[in-house]
N, C-alpha and C positions, 0 to 999 in steps of 0.2 A: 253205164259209163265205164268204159276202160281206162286199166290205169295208165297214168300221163309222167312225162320227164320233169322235172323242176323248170325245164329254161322260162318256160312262160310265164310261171310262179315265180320264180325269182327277179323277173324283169318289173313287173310287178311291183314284187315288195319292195324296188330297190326306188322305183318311181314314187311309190305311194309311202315313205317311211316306215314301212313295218317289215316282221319277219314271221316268216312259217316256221311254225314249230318242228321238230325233228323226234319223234315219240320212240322211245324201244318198247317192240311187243315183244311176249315170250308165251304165251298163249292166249284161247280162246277170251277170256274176260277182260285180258289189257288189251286187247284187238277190239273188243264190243265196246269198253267202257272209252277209249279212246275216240273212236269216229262217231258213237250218239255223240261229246261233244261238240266236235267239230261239226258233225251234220246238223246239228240243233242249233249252230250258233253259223253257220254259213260261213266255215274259212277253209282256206287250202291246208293241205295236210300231206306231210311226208311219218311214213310208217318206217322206222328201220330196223332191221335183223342185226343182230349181231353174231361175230361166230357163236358164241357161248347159246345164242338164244340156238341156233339152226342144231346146233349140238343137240339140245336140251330135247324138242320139238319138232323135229325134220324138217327141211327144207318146202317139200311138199307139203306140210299140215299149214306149214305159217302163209304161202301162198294163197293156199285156197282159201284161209280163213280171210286171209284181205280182201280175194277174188267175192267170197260172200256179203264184206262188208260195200264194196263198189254197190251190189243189188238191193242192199238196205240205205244207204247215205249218196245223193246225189251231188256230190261235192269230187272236185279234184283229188285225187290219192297218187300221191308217189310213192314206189317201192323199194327203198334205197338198203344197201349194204354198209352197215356203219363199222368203219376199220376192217378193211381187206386187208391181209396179213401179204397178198402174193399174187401173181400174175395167175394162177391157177383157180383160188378162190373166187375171185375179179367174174373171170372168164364162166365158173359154174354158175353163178350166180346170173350173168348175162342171159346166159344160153335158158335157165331156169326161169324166167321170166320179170326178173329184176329190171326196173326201168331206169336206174340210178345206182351207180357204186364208188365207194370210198378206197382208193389204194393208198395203203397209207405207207408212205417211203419216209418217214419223218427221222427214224433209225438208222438211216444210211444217213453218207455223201450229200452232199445236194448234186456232185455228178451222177454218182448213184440212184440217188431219188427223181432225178429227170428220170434216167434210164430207163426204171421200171413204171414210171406213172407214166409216159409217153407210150409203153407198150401198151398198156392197158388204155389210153385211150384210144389208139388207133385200132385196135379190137372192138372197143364197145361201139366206136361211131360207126364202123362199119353194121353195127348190129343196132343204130340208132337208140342207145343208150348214152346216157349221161357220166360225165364221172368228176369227183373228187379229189382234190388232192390237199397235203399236207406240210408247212414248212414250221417248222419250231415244234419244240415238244412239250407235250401237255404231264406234269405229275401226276400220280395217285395211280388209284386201282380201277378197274373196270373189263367186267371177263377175261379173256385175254391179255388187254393191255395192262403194265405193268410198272410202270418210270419212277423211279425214287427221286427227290429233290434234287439229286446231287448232279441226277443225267438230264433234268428239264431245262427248258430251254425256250427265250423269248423269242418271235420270228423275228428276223434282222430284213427290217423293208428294201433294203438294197439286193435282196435275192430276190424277190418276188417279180416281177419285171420279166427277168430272163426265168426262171421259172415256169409262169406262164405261157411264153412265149415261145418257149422251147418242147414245153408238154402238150399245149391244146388244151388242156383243163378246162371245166365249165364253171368248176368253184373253188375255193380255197380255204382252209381251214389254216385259220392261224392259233398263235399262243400269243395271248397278252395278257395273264395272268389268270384264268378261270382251270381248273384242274377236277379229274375224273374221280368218280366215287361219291358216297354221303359226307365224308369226313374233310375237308378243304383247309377249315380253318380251325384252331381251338378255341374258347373261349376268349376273350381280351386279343386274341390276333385282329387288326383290322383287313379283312377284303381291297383290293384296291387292285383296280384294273387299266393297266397299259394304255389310257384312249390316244396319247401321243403316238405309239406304232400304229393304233386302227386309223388313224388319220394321216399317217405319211402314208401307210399299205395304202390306201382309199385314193390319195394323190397319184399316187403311182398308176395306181388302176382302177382308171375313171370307170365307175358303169359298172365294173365287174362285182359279184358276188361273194363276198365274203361270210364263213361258217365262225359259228364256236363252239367249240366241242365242253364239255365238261361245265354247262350252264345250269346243273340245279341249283336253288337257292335252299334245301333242304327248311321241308315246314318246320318250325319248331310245334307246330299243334301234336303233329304225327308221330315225332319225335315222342313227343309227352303222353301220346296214347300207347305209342310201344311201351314206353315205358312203365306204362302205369298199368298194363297188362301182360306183367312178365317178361318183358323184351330188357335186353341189357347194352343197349343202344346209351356209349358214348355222349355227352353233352359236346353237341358241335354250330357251326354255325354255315352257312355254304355263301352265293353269291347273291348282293344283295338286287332285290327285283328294281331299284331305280334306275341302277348299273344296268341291266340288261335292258329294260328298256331305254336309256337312253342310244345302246348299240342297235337296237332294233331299229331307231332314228337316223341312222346314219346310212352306211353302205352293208351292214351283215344283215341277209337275207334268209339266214337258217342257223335257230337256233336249239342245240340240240339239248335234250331234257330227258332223263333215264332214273338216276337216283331218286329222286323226286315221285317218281311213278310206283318204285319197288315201297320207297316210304307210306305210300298213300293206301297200297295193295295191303301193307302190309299191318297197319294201322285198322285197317277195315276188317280183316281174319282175326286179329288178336283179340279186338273189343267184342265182335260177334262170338268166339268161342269161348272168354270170359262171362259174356253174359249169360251161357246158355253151355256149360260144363259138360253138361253130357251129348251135346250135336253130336250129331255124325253121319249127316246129308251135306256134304262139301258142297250141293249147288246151296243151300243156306249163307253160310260162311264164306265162299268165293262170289255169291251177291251181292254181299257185304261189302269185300272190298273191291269189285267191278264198279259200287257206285262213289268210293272214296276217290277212285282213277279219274270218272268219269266231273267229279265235282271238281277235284284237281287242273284236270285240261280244260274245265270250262276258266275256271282262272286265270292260270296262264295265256289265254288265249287272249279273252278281255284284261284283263291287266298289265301282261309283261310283252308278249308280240304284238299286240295292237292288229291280229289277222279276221275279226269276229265281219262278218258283212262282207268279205274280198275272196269268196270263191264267183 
């Protein structure tokens, strides 16, 4: 199977109330332990790169590791570019065999942010590519992206309309309170997410696809194994899985999951090299946490997107 755009997949999830997960790889084992889930539980699957990962990994190695995973997993795979910084990155990614990309204009204008998300669409549809766009900004940390509290920012449903409209976008990623990184909330902070804007957005635009970016719910299991094997991982708390599944319910058709994935990886190396001091065969210890990932997305899958049975 080759890999495919989201339209299908999101039309899809939007009919059938659920959402496709949105996975960051950064090598071979979160690439394998990801799609055994999804191919062992039969759901659609979007893989995304991020700059930080293509930095890390090249361009080239993360493709073909996907292209290898199509010939192991008979299941739908989309290739998406998660936060394109620019009409350039957009474009290498296209031409590289990306079947879905993210420009995210959320930094500018919203004249601005048409500008350059309408160039990058009219680029990729000529190259029968999908693409993403951005209105509100999301806090926290994650590779690249960077936004302190002070510059985040809810989406204001009264842009969205002309927005779309004026870009051609396939999807939309808004801000209704979920934010980027492991660390979201402190202790005694309560979570609480915007569903009054996902519901004016939704009115606005019937049928269309809505994303949310910065949806770990950070395990506290994982937490508690970093922790308890060396790790100096913060007591935090991230978005709660009712929340996300109830959006899953509604009109957001991708929901995107990365911190969650580094917690689970990383959960799985500490306890295995704890247990066994002197390893030092990394395929030991990165089997370890290939199969914490891989227990991780089968969760998410059946629990929080509700996608298990919809490839």
């Amino acid at each position: 199977m080759a890999l495919v755009t989201t339209t299908e997949m999101f039309r899809k999830a939007y009919e059938g109330g659920y959402a496709v997960g949105a996975f960051n790889v950064n090598n071979m084992e979160s690439v394998q332990g990801i799609t055994e889930a999804a191919g062992e539980l039969k759901s659609p699957l979007i893989l995304q790169v991020s700059a930080g990962a293509r930095k890390y990994a090249g361009h080239i190695y993360l493709l073909k590791l996907v292209e290898a995973a199509l010939v192991e997993n008979d299941i739908p795979i989309a290739l998406h570019l998660d936060h394109g910084a620019d009409f350039a990155i957009c474009k290498s990614c296209i031409d590289g065999g990306f079947t879905s990309v993210m420009i995210d204009g959320s930094r500018f204008s919203l004249e601005e942010n048409i500008e350059v998300t309408r160039r990058v669409v009219e680029y990729a549809h000529s190259k029968g590519t999908v693409v993403e766009g951005e209105l509100g900004r999301l806090a926290g940390v994650e590779d690249d992206v960077k936004v302190n509290s002070e510059d985040s920012s809810y989406t204001h449903p009264d842009e969205v309309e002309e927005f779309v409209a004026r870009t051609g976008v396939d999807s939309l990623a808004i801000a209704i309170g979920t934010s980027h990184g492991a660390f979201k909330f402190r202790p005694g902070q309560k979570p609480q997410l915007r569903f009054d804007i996902l519901e004016e957005v939704s009115r606005r635009l019937p049928g269309f696809p809505i994303v949310l970016h910065g949806a770990s719910s950070v395990s506290q299991e994982y937490v508690k194994i970093i922790q308890e094997n060396g790790g100096q991982l913060k007591d935090a708390i991230g978005i709660p899985e009712d929340m996300l599944r109830k959006a899953a319910r509604s009109a957001v058709c991708k929901i995107n999951i990365d911190s969650d994935l580094r917690l689970a990886m990383t959960a799985g190396v500490r306890a295995a090299l704890f247990a066994a001091p002197s390893a030092f065969d990394p395929r030991e210890y990165l089997k370890a946490g290939r199969a914490d990932v891989k227990t991780l997305v089968k969760h998410k899958i059946t629990e929080v997107l509700g996608s298990a049975g919809m490839a």
